[in-house]
C-alpha positions as CSV (number, residue, x, y, z in Angstrom):
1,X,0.0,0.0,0.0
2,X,1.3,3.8,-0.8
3,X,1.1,6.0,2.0
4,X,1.6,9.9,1.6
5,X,1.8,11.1,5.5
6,X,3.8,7.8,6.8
7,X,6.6,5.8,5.6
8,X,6.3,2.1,6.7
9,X,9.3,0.0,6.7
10,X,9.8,-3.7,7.7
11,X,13.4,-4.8,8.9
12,X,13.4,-8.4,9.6
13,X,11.1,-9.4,12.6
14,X,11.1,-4.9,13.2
15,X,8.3,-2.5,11.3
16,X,9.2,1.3,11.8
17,X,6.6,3.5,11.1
18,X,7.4,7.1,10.4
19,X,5.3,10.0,10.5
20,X,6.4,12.3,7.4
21,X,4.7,15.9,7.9
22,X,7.7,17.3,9.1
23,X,6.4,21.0,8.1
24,X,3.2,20.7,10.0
25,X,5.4,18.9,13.3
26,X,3.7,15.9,12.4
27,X,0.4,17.1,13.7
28,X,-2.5,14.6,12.9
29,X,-5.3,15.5,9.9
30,X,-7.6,12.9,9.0
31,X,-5.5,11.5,6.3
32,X,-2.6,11.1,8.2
33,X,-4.6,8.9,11.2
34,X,-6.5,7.1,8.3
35,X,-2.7,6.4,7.4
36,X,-1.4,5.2,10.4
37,X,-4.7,3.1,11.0
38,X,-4.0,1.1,7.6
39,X,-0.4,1.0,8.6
40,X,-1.4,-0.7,11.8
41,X,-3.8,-3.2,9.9
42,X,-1.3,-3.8,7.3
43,X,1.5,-5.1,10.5
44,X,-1.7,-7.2,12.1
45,X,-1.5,-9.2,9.3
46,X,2.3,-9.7,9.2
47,X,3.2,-13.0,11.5
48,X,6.8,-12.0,10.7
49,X,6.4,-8.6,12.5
50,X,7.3,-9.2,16.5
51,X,8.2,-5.5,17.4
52,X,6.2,-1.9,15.9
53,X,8.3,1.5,16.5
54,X,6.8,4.6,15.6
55,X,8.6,8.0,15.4
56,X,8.2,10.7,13.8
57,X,10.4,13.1,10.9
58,X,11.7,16.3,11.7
59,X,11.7,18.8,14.8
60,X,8.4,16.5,16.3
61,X,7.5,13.3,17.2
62,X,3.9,14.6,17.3
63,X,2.5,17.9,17.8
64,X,-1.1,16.7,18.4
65,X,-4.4,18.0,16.8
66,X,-4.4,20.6,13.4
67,X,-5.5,23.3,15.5
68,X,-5.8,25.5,12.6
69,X,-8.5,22.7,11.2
70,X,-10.2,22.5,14.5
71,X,-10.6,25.9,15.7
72,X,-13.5,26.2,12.9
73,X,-14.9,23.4,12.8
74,X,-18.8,22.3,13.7
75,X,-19.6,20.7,17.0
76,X,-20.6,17.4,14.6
77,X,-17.2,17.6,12.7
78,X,-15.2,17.9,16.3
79,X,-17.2,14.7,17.3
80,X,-16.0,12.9,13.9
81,X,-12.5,14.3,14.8
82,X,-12.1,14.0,17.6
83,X,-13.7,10.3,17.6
84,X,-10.6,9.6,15.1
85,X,-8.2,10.3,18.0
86,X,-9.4,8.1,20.4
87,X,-9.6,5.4,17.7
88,X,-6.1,5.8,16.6
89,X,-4.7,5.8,20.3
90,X,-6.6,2.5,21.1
91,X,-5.5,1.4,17.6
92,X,-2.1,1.6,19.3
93,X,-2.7,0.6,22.7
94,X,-4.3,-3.2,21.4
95,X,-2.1,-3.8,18.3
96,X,-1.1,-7.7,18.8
97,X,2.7,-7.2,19.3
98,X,4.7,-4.4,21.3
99,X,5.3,-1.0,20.5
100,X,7.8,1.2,21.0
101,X,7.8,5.1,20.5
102,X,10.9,6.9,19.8
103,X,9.7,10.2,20.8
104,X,12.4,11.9,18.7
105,X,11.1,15.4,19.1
106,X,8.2,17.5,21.1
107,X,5.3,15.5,21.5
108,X,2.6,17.4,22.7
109,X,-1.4,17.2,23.4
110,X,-2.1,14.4,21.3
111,X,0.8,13.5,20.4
112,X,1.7,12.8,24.3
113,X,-1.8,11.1,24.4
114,X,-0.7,9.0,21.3
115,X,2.9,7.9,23.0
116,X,1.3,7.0,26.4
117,X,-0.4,4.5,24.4
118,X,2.8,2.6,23.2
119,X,4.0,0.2,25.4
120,X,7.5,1.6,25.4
121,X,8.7,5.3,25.7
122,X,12.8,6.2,24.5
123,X,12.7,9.9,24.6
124,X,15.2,12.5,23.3
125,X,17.0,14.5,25.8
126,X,16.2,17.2,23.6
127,X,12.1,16.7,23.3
128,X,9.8,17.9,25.7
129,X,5.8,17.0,26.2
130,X,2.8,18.7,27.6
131,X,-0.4,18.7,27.6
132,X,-1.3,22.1,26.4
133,X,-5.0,21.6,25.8
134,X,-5.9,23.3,29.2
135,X,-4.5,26.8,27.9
136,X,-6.9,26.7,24.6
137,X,-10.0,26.3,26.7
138,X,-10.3,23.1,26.4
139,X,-8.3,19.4,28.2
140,X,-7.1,16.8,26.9
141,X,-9.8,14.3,26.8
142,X,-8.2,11.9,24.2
143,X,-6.8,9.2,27.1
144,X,-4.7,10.9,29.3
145,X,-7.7,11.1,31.8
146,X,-7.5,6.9,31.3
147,X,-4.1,6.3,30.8
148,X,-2.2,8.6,32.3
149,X,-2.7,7.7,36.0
150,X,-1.4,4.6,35.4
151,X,1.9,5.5,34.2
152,X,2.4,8.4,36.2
153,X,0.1,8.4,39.3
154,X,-3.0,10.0,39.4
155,X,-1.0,13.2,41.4
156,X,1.2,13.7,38.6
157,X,-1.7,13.1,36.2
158,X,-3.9,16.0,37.6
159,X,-0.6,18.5,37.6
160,X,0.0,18.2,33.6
161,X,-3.5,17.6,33.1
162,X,-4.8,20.4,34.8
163,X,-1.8,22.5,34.6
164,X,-0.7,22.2,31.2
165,X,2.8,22.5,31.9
166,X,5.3,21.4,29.9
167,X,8.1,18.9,30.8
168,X,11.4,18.2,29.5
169,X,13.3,14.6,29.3
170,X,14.8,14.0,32.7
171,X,11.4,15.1,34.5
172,X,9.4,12.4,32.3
173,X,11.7,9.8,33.2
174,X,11.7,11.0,37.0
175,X,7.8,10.5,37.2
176,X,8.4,7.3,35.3
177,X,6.3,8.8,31.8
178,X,9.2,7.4,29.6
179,X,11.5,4.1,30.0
180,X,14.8,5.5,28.3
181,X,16.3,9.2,27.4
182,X,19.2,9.5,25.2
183,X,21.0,11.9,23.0
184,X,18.7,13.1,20.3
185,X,21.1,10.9,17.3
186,X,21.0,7.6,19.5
187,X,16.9,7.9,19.9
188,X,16.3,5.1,17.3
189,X,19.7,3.3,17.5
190,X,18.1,2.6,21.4
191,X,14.4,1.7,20.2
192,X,16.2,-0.4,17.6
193,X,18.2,-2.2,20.6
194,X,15.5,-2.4,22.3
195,X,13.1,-4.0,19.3
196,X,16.0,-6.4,18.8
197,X,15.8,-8.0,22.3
198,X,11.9,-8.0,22.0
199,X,12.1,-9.6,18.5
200,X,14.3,-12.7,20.1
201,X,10.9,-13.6,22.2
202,X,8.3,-16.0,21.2
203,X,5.2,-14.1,19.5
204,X,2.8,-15.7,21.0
205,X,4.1,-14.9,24.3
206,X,4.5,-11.4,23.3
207,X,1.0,-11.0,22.2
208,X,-0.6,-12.5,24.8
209,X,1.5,-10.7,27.8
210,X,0.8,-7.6,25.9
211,X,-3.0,-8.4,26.3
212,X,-3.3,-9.9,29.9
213,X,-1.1,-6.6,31.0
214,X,-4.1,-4.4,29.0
215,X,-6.8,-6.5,30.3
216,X,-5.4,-6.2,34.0
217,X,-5.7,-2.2,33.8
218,X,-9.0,-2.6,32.7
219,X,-10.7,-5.0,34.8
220,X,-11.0,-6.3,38.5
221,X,-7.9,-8.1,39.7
222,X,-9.7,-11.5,40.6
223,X,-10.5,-12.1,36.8
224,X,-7.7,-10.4,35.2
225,X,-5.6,-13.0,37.0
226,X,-8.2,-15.9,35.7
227,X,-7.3,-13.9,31.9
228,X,-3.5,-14.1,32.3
229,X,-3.6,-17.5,34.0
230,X,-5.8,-19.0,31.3
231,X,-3.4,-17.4,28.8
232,X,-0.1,-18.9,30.0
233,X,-1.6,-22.1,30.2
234,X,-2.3,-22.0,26.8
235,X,1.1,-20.9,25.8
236,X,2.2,-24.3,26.9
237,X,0.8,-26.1,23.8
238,X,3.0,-24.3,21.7
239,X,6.2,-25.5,20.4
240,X,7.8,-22.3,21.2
241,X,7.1,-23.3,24.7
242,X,8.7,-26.8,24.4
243,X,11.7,-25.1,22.5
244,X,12.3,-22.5,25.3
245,X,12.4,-24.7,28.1
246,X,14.4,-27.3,26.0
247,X,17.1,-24.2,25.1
248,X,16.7,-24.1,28.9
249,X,17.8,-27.2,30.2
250,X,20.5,-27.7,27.4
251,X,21.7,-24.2,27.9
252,X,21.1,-22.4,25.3
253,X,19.3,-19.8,23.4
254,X,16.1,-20.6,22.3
255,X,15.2,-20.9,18.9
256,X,11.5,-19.2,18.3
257,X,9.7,-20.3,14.9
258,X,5.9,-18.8,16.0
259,X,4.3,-21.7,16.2
C-alpha cells in the first residue's frame, strides 16, 4: 500500500513506522490517522512482525491536533475528529505485538496522548511534552484522563492535566512517563536495541503478555488473573514453549519459529 503522510518500513522481525509531515510537526489530519490506521492493519497481518516503532520526521514526534483545522470546525465535525483520535490511540494501545515510541522530538497534546499508548517510551533528551489543551479552553480528553494515572500516578496526572505544563526529558523519566532518554542521534539506534531483544521472544508470548497486562488495567484483579492465568496455560501447547524450556535445560538460546 502507498502512504503519503507515513513511511512504513519492515526490517526483519522490526516495522518502523514514520510520520512524514515534518512542516506541520507531524500534527494529525484525517489523512494522516487514516494512514497510520491502515499501517497498523497492514503489520496485524504480518506473522513475521514481532516488534512496531513509531517516530516521527523532523523537529516532532507529534505535535497533536491541526489546530488551525479545529478551531473552525462544527460541534458534529469535532465529534468525527475527535472520535478519530481516540480510535487511533486505542488502535495503538491493542495492536497484537509491542510498541515502541521513539519520541524523537516534542510530543505534545495528542501527540503525548498518542505515546502514552505505546507500550515503550525512549525519549530525546532534547524533546519535551505537555499537555497544552488546558491553555486553549479546552483538556485533553483523548486518554490521558485513562491512561495517564497509570503510568504516572493520578497526582502527577492531575498537575499536567490540569496544569498544562510542559516537561522536559529528565522530569518524564523521574515520574516514570518514559522508559529510556538519550541523546537526540542515539533515539532510534536505542528503540532499535530495544526492538532487537523483544524480537528474540516467542510471539505468542508477546501477544498474549501484551493483552493480559491491557486487560489487568482494565478489569477487576480477581478475573484479570483468571485472563493471564488461562493465557499462559495455553502458551504451553506451543512448540515455542517446548523449544524454550528445551534451550533451557541444554543451555542455550532458544530458537523461536511462532508456532
Amino acid at each position: 500500500m502507498k502512504y503519503k503522510d507515513i513511511i512504513l518500513e519492515k526490517k526483519d522481525n522490526i516495522a518502523i513506522l514514520t510520520i512524514n509531515r515534518p512542516s506541520e510537526l507531524n500534527t494529525l489530519t484525517i489523512q494522516t490517522m487514516n494512514e497510520i490506521q491502515d499501517g497498523i492493519r497492514e503489520l496485524d497481518d504480518d506473522d513475521q512482525i514481532k516488534v512496531l516503532i513509531i517516530t516521527g520526521v523532523g523537529k516532532a514526534f507529534m505535535a497533536g491536533a491541526e489546530l488551525k483545522y479545529i478551531r473552525n470546525i462544527s460541534y458534529l465535525e469535532g465529534r468525527k475528529y475527535l472520535g478519530k483520535v481516540v480510535n487511533l490511540v486505542n488502535a495503538i494501545e491493542n495492536f497484537e505485538k509491542p510498541v515502541i515510541a521513539a519520541i524523537n522530538g516534542h510530543a505534545m497534546g495528542g501527540g503525548m496522548e498518542f505515546a502514552t499508548a505505546c507500550d515503550f517510551r525512549i525519549m530525546s533528551t532534547k524533546a519535551k511534552m505537555g499537555l497544552s489543551e488546558i491553555n486553549l479552553g479546552s483538556f485533553a480528553g483523548a486518554s490521558a484522563t485513562t491512561r495517564l494515572p497509570r503510568i504516572v500516578g493520578i497526582a502527577k496526572a492531575a498537575e499536567l492535566l490540569f496544569l498544562g505544563k510542559t516537561i522536559d526529558a529528565e522530569e518524564a523519566y523521574k515520574i516514570g512517563l518514559v522508559n529510556k532518554i538519550v541523546p537526540p542521534d542515539n533515539v532510534m539506534d536505542a528503540a532499535m536495541e530495544l526492538a532487537s531483544e523483544l524480537a528474540q521472544k516467542a510471539l505468542y508470548a508477546l501477544r498474549t503478555a501484551k493483552a493480559a497486562l491491557n486487560v489487568g488495567m482494565s478489569i477487576d484483579i480477581v478475573n484479570a488473573r483468571k485472563y493471564a492465568l488461562d493465557e499462559m496455560v495455553l502458551s504451553f501447547g506451543t512448540e515455542d514453549m517446548k523449544e524454550g524450556m528445551k534451550a533451557f535445560l541444554e543451555k542455550r538460546p532458544p530458537i523461536f519459529k511462532g508456532r
